[in-house]
KEKOLKOL-516322 format. One record per residue: x, y, z of N, C-alpha, C in turn. Coordinates in nm, 2 decimals. Layout:
# residues N
<node n_xx="X" n_yy="Y" n_zz="Z" ca_xx="X" ca_yy="Y" ca_zz="Z" c_xx="X" c_yy="Y" c_zz="Z"/>
...
This chain:
# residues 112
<node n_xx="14.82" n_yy="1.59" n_zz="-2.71" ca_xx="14.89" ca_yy="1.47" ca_zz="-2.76" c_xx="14.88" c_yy="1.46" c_zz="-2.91"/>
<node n_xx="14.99" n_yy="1.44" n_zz="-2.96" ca_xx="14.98" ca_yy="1.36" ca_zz="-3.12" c_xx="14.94" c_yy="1.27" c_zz="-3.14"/>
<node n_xx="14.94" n_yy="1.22" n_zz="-3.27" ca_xx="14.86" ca_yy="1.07" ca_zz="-3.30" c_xx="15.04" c_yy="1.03" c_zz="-3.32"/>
<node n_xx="14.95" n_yy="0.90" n_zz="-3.30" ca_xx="15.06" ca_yy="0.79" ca_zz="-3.30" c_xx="15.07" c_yy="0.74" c_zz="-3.44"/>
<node n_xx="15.24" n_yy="0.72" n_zz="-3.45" ca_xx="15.28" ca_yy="0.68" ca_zz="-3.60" c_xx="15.25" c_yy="0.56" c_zz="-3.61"/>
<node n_xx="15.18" n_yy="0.50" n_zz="-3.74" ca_xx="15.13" ca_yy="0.40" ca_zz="-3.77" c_xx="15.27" c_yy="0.28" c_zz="-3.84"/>
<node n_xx="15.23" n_yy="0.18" n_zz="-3.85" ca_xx="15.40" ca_yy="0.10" ca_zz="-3.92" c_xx="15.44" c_yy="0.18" c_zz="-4.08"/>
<node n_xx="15.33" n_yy="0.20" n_zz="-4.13" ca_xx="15.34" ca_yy="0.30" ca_zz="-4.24" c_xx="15.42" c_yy="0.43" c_zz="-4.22"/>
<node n_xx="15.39" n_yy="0.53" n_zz="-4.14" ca_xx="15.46" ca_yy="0.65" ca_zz="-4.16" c_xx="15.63" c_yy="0.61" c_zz="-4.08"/>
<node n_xx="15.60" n_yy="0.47" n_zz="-4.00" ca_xx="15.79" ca_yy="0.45" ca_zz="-3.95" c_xx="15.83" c_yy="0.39" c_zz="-4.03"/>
<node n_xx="15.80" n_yy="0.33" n_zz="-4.13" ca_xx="15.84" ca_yy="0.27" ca_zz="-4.29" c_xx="15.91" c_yy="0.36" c_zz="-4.36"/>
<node n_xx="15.81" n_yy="0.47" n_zz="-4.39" ca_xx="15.85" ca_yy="0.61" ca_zz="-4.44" c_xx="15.95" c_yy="0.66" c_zz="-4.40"/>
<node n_xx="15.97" n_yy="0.68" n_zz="-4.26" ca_xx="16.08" ca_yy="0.73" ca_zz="-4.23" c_xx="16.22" c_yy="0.68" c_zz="-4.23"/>
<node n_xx="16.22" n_yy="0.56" n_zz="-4.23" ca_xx="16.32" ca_yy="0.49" ca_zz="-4.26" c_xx="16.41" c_yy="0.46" c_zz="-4.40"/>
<node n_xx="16.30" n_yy="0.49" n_zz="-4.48" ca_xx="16.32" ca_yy="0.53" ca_zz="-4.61" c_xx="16.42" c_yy="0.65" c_zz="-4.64"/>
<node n_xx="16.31" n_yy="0.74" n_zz="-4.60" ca_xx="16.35" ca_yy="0.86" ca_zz="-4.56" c_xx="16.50" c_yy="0.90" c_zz="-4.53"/>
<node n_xx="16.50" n_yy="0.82" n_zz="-4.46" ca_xx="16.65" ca_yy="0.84" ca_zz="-4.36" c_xx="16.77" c_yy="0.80" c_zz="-4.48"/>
<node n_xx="16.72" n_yy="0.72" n_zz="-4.56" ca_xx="16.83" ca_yy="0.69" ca_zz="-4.61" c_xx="16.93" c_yy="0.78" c_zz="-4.75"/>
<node n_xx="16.85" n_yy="0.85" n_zz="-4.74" ca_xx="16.87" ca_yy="0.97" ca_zz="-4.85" c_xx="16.88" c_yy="1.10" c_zz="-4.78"/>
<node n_xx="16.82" n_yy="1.10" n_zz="-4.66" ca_xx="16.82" ca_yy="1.28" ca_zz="-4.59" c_xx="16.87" c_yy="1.27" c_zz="-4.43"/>
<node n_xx="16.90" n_yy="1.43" n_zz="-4.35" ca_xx="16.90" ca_yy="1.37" ca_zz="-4.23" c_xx="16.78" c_yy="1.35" c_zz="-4.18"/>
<node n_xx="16.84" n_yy="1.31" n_zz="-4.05" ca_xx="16.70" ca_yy="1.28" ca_zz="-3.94" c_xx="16.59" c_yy="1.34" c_zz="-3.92"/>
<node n_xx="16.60" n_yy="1.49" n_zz="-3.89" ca_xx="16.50" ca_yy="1.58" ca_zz="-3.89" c_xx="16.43" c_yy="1.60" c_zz="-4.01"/>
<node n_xx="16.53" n_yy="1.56" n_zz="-4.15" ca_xx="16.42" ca_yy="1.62" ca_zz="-4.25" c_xx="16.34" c_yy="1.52" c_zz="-4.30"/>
<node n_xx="16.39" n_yy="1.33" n_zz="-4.25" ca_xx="16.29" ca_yy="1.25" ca_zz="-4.27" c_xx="16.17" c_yy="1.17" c_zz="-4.17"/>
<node n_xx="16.20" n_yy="1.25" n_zz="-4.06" ca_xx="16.12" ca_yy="1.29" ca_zz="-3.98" c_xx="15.96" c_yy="1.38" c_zz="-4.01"/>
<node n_xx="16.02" n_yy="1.52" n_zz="-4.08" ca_xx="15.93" ca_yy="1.59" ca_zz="-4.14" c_xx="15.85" c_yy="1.52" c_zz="-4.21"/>
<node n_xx="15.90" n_yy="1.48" n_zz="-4.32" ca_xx="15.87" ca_yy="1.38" ca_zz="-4.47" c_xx="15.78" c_yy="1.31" c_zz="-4.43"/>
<node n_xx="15.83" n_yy="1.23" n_zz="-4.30" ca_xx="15.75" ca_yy="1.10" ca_zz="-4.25" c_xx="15.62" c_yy="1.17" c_zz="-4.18"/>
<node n_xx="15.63" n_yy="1.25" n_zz="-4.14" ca_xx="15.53" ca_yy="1.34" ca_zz="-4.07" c_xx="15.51" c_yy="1.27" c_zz="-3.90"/>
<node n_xx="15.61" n_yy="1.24" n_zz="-3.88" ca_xx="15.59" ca_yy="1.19" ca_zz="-3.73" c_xx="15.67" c_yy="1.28" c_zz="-3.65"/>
<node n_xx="15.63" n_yy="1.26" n_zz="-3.49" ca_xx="15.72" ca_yy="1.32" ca_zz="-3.40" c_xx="15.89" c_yy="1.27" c_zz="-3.41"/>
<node n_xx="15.95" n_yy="1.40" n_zz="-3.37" ca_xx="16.08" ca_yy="1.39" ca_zz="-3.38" c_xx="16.19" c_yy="1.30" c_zz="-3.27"/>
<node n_xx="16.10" n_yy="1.29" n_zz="-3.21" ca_xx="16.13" ca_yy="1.16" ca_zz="-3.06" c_xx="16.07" c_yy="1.04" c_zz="-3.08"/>
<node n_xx="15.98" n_yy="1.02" n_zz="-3.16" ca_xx="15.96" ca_yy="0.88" ca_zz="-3.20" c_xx="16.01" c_yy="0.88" c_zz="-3.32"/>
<node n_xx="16.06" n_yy="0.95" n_zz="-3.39" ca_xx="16.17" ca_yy="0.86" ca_zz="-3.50" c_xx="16.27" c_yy="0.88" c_zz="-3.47"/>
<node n_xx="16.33" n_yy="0.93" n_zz="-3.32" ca_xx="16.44" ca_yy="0.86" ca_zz="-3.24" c_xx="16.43" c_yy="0.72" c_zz="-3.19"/>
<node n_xx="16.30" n_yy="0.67" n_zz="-3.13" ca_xx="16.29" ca_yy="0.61" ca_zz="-3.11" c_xx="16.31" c_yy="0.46" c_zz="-3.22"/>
<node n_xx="16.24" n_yy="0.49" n_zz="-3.35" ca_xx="16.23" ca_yy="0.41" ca_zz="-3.44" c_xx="16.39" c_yy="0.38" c_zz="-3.50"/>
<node n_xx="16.48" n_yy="0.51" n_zz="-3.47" ca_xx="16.60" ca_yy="0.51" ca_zz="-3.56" c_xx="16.70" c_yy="0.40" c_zz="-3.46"/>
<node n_xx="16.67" n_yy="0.43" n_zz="-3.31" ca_xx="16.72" ca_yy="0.33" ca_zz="-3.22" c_xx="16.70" c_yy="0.21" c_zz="-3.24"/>
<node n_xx="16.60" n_yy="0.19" n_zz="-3.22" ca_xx="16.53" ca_yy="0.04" ca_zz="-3.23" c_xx="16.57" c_yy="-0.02" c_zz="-3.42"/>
<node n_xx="16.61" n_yy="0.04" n_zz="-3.52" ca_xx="16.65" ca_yy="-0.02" ca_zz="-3.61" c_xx="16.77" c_yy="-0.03" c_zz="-3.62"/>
<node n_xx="16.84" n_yy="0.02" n_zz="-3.53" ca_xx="16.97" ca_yy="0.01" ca_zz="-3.54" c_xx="17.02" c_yy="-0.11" c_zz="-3.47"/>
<node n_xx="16.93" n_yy="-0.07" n_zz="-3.36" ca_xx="16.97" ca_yy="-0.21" ca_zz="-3.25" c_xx="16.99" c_yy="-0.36" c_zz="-3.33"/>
<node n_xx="16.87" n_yy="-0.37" n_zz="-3.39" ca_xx="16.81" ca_yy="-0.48" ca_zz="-3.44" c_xx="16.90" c_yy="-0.49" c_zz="-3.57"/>
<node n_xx="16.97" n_yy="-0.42" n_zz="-3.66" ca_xx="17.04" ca_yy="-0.40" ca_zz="-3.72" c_xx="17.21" c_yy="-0.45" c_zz="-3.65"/>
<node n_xx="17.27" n_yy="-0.40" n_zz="-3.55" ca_xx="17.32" ca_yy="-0.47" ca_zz="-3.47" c_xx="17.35" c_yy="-0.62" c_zz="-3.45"/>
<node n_xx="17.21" n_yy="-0.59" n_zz="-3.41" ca_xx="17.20" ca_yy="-0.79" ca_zz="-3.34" c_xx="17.21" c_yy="-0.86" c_zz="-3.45"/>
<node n_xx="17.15" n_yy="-0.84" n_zz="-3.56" ca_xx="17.19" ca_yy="-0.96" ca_zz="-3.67" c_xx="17.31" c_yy="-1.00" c_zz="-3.73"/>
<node n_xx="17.40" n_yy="-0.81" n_zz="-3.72" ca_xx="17.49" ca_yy="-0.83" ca_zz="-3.73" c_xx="17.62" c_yy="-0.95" c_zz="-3.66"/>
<node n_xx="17.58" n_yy="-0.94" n_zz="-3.55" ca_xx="17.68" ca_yy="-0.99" ca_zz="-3.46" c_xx="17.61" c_yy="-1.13" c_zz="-3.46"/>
<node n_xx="17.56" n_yy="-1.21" n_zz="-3.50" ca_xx="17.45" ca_yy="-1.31" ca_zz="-3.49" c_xx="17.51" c_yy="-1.38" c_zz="-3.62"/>
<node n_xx="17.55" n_yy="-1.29" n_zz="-3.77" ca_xx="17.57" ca_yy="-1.34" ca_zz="-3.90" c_xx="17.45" c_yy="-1.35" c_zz="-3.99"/>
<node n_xx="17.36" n_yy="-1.26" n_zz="-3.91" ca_xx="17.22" ca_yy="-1.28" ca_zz="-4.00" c_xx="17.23" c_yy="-1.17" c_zz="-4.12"/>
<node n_xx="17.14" n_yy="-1.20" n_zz="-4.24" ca_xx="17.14" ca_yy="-1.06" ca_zz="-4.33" c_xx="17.07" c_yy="-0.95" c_zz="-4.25"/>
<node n_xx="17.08" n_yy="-0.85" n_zz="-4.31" ca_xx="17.02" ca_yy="-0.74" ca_zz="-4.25" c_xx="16.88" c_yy="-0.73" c_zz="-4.27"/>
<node n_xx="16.83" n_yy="-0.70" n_zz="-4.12" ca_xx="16.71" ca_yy="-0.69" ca_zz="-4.16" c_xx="16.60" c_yy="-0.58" c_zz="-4.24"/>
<node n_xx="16.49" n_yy="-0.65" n_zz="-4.27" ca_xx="16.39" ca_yy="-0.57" ca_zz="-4.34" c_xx="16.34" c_yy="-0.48" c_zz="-4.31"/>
<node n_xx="16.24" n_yy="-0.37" n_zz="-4.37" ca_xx="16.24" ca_yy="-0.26" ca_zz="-4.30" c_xx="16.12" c_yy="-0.28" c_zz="-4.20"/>
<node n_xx="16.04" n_yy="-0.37" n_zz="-4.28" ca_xx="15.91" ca_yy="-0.45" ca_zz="-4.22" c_xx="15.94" c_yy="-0.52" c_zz="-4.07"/>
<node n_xx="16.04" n_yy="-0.60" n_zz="-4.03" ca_xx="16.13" ca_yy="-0.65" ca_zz="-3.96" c_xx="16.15" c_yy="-0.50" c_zz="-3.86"/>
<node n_xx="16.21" n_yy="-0.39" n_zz="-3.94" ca_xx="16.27" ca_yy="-0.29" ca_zz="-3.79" c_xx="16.15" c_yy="-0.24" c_zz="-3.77"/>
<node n_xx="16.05" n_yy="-0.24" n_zz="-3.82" ca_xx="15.89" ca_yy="-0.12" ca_zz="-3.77" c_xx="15.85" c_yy="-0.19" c_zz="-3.68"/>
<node n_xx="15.85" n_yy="-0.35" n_zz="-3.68" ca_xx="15.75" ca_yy="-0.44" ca_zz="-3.64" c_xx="15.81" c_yy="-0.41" c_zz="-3.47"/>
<node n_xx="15.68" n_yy="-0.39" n_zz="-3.39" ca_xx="15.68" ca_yy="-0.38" ca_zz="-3.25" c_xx="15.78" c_yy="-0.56" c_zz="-3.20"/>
<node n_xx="15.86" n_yy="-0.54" n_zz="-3.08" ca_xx="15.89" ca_yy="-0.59" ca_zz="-3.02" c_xx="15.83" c_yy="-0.68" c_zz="-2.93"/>
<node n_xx="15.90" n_yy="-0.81" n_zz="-2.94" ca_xx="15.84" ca_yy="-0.94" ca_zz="-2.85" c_xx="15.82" c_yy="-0.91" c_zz="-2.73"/>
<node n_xx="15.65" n_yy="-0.92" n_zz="-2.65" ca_xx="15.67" ca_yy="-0.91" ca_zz="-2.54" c_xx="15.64" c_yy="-0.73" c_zz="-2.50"/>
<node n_xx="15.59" n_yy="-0.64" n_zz="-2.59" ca_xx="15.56" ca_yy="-0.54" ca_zz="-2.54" c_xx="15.49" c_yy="-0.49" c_zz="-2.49"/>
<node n_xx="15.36" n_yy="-0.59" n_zz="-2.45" ca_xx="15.24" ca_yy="-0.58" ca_zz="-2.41" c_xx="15.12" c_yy="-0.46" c_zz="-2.51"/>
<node n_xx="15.17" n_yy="-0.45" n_zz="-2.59" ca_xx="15.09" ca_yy="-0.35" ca_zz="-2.72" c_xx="14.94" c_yy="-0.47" c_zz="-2.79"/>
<node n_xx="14.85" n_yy="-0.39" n_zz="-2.78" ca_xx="14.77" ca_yy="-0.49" ca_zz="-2.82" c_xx="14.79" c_yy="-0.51" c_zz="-2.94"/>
<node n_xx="14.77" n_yy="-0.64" n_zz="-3.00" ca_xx="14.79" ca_yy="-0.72" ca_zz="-3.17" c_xx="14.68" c_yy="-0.61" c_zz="-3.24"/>
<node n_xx="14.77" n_yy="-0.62" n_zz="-3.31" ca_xx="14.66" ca_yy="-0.58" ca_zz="-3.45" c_xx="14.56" c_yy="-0.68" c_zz="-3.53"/>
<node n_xx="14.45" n_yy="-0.65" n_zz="-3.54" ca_xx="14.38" ca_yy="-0.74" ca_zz="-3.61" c_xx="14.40" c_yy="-0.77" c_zz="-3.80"/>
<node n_xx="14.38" n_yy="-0.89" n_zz="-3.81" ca_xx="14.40" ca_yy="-0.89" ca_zz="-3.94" c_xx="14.29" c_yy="-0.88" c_zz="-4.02"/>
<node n_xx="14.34" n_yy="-0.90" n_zz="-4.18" ca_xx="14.23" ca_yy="-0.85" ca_zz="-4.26" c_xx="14.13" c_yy="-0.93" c_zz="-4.28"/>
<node n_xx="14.18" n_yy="-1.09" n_zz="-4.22" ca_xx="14.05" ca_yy="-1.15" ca_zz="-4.27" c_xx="13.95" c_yy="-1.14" c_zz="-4.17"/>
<node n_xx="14.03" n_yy="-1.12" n_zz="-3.97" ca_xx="13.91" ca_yy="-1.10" ca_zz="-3.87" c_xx="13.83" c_yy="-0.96" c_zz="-3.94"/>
<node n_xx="13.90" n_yy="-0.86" n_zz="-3.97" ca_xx="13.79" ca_yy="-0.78" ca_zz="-4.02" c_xx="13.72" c_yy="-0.75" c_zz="-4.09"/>
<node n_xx="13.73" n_yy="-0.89" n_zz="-4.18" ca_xx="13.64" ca_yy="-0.91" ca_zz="-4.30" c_xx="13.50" c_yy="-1.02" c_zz="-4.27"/>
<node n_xx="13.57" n_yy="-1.08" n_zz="-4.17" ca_xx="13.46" ca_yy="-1.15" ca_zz="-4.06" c_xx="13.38" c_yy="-1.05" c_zz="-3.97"/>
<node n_xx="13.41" n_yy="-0.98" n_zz="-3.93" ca_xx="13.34" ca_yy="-0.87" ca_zz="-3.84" c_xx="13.24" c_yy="-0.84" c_zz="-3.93"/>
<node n_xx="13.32" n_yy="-0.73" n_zz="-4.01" ca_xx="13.18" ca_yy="-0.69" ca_zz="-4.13" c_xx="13.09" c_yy="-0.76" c_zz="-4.16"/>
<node n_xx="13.08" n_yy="-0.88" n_zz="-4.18" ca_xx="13.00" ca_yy="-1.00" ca_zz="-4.24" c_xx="12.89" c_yy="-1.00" c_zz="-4.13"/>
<node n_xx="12.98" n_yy="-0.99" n_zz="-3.98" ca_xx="12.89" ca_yy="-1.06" ca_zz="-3.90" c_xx="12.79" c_yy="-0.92" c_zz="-3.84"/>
<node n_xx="12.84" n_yy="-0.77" n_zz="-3.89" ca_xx="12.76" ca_yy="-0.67" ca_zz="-3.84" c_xx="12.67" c_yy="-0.63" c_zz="-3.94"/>
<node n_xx="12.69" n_yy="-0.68" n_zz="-4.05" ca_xx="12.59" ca_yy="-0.61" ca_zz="-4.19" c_xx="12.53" c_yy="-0.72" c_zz="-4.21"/>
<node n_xx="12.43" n_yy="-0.64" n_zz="-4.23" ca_xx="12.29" ca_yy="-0.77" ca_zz="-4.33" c_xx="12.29" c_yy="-0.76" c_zz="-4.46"/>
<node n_xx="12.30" n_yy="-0.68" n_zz="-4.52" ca_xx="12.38" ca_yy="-0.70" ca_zz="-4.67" c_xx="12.46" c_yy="-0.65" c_zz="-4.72"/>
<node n_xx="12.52" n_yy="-0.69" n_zz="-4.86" ca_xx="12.64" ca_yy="-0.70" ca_zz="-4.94" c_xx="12.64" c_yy="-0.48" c_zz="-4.93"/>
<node n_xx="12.56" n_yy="-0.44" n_zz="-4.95" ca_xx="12.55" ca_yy="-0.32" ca_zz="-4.96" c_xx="12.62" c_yy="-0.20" c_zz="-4.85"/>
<node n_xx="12.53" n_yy="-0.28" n_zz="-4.71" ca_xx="12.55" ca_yy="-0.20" ca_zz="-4.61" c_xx="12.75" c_yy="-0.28" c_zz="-4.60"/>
<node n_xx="12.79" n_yy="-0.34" n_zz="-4.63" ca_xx="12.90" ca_yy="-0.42" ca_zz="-4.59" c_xx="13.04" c_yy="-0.27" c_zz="-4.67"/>
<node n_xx="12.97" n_yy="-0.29" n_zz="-4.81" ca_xx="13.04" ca_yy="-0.13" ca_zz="-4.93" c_xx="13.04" c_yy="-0.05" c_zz="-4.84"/>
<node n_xx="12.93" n_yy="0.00" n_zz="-4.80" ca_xx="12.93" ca_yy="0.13" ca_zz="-4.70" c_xx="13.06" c_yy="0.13" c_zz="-4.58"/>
<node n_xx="13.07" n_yy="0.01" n_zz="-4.51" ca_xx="13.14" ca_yy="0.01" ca_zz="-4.42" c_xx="13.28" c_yy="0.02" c_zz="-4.48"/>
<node n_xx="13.30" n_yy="-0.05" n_zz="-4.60" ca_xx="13.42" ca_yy="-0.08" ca_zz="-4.63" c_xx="13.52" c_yy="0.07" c_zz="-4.69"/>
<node n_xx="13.39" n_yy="0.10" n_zz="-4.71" ca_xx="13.44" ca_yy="0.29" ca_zz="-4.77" c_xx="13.48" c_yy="0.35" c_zz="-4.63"/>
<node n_xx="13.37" n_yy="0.39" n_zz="-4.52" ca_xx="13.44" ca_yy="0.42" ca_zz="-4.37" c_xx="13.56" c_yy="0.39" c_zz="-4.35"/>
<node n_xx="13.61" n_yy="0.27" n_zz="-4.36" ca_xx="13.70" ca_yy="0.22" ca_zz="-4.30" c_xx="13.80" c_yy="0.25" c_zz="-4.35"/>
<node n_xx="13.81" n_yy="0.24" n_zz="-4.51" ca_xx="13.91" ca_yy="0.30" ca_zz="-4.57" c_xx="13.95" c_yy="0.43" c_zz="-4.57"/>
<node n_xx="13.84" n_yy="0.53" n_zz="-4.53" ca_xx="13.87" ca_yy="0.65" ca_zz="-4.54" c_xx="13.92" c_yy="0.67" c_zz="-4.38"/>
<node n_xx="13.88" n_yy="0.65" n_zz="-4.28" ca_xx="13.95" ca_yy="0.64" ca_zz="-4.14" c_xx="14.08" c_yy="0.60" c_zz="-4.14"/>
<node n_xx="14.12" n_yy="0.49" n_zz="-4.21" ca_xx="14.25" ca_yy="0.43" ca_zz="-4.24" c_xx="14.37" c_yy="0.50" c_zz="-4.33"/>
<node n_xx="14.26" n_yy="0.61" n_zz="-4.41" ca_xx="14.39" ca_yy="0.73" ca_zz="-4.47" c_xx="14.42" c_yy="0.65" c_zz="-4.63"/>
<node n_xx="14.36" n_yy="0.53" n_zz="-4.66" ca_xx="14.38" ca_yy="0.49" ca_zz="-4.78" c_xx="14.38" c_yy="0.57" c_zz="-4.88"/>
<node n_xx="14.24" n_yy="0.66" n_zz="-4.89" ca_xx="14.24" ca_yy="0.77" ca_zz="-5.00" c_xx="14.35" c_yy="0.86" c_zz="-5.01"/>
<node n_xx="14.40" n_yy="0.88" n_zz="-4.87" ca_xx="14.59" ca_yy="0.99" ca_zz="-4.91" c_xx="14.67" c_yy="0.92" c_zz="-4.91"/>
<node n_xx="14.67" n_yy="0.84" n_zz="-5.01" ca_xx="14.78" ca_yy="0.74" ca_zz="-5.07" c_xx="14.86" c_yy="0.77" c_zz="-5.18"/>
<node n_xx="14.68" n_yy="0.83" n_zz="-5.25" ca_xx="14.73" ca_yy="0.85" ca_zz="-5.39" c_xx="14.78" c_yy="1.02" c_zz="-5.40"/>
């Protein structure tokens, strides 16, 4: 099994898409080639519906974002995880430590 595209790499791709074809912003994006069918669907759709609705078109934050009702578990946000930390470290120190793990598990460092 592959890893699952994060809202990040279907952001990318959507980017992507807008300058190249499918397959090659697919590549770019570094995701599977049936979930950025999936993602190019689901933006379209949604793209669609506002249309016919009179809404602007939506954001790209807007087409990544999982669907109402998917039963996908929420993501946690940054401030519960900044409550976690607090409540698992006994000092400011061990808290750095964590906060380096996390970032480096999170892929932050291949950003730049």
């Amino acid at each position: 099994m592959g890893k699952h595209a994060s809202d990040i790499d279907k952001a990318a791709f959507l980017v992507h898409l807008q300058y190249v074809h499918h397959s090659e912003a697919a590549r770019r994006a570094g995701i599977p080639k049936q979930t950025a069918s999936d993602v190019k669907k689901r933006a379209d759709a949604l793209k669609a519906t506002n249309e016919t609705q009179g809404l602007p078109p939506p954001t790209i934050a807007e087409q990544v974002a999982r669907k109402e009702g998917s039963g996908a578990k929420p993501k946690i946000i940054d401030n519960e995880v900044l409550e976690l930390l607090e409540a698992c470290t006994l000092n400011k120190k061990q808290r750095k430590k964590l906060w380096y793990i996390v970032a480096q598990e999170e892929g932050f460092f291949d950003l730049h």
